[in-house]
N, C-alpha and C positions, 0 to 999 in steps of 0.2 A: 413557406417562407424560405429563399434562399437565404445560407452565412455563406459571407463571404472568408475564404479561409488568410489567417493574419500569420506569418513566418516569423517566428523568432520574440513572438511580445509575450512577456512575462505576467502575468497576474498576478497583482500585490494583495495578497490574503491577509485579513484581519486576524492579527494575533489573539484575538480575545476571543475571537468564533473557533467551532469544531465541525468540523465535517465528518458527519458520520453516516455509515451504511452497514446494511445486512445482509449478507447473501447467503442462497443453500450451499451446501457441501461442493455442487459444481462452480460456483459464481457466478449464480444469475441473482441477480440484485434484486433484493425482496421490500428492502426498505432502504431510504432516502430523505435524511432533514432537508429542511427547505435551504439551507446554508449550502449543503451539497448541489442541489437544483441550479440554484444561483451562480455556481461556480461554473458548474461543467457546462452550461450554456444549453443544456439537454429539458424539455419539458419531465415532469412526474410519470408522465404517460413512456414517455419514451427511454426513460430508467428503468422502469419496472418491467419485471421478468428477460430482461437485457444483459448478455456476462457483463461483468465488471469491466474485462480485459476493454470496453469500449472507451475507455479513457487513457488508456494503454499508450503511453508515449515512445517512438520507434527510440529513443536518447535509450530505453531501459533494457539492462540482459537480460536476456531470457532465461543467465542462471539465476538472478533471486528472482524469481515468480515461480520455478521449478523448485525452488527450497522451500517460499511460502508456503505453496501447495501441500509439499510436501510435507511439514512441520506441522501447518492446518490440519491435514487427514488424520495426523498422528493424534491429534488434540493439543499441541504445543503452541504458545501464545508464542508471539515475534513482533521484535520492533521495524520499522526499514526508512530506509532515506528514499521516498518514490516522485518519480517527474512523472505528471499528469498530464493528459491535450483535453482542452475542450473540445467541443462541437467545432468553435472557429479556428482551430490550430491553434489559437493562445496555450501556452503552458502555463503550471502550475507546481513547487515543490512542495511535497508538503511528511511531516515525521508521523508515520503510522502506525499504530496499535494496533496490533491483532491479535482476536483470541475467537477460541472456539466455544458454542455454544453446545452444551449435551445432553442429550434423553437420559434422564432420570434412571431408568428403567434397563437400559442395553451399556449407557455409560461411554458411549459412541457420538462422536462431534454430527448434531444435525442441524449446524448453521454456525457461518462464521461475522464477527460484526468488528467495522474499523472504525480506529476513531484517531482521528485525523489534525492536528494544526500546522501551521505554517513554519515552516524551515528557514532557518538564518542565513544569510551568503556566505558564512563561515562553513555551515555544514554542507553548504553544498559545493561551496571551494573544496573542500578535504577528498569528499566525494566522486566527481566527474572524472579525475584521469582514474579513479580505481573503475566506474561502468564504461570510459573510453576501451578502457583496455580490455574489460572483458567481452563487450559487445567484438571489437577488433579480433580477439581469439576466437569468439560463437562466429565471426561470418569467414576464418579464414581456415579455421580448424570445425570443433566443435562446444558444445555444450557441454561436456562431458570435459573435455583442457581446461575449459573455461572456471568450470569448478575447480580442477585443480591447484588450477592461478591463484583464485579465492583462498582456497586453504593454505596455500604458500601466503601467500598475503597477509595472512592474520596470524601463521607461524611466526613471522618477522617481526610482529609487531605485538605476539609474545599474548595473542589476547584470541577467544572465542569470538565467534558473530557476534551473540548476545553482549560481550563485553566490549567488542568493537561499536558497536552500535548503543549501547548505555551511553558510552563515555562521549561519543561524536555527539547524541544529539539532547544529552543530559536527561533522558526519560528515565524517571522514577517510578513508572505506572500509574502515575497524578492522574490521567488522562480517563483511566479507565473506574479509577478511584471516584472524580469528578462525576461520572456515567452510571455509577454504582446502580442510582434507581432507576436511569433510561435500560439498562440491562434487562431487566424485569418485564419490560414492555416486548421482549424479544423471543422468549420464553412460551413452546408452543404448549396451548390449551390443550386439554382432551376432552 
């Protein structure tokens, strides 16, 4: 089946739905609600065992996926404000939860799971000249300024990521609270 690719059309996500996924320690997507299927325009078959990065919007810097990553590996949960592409080029914002999932036993992150709703035009107004600007620094300098800019940025404005991020997109961890027993289901056997 060819998609036909759509430039610049928004996808209106039901606030009342979650999109949530699992992936290993590298981000290859292990698990996928049918709400996530739905969106990305991608079949089950074609998410699974797939990075994540396959929904990877060019709008996004490449410095928060290198903090994610980063924070991820450490075992550190993290909120973010993420623009998504489907299959057809339609976009999608949406406020994400992340946290790591860990072996019992070693106490080392061996899977991470998002869970995902729909973003308001508020937070995403707040947001786009702050990833305008850093994407602008990652392609004229590097990744490395680009963080810096970040950290100036939230110097000014007198707050951490974490508290810069609580406050934009109002997460109280309701999200993950809400998931409590889908969690469970993530949790590998022996």
């Amino acid at each position: 089946m060819v998609h036909k690719t759509i430039i610049d059309e928004e996808i209106q996500l039901d606030p009342k739905k979650y999109i949530v996924s699992k992936t290993d320690t590298e981000g290859i997507i292990e698990y996928a609600n049918d709400y996530f299927v739905e969106i990305s325009g991608y079949s089950m078959g074609e998410l699974m065992e797939s990075p994540h990065s396959i929904l990877r919007h060019p709008d996004m810097p490449k410095t928060i996926f290198k903090m994610m990553w980063s924070r991820l590996h450490d075992g550190q949960d993290m909120v973010a404000l993420i623009k998504n592409r489907a299959k057809d080029g339609r976009y999608y914002w949406v406020v994400t939860e992340l946290e790591s999932n860990f072996d019992k036993l070693t106490n080392k992150p061996i899977s991470h799971t998002a869970y995902r709703k729909s973003a308001t035009h508020k937070m995403v107004e707040e947001i786009e000249p702050l990833y305008k600007k850093l994407l602008e620094i990652e392609e004229s300098h590097n990744i490395e300024d680009a963080e810096k800019y970040l950290i100036g940025f939230l110097e000014e404005k007198g707050k951490n990521y974490d508290e810069y991020m609580k406050k934009l997109t109002n997460s109280k961890g309701l999200v993950k609270k809400a998931f409590g027993g889908v969690a469970g289901l993530f949790k590998k056997k022996k």
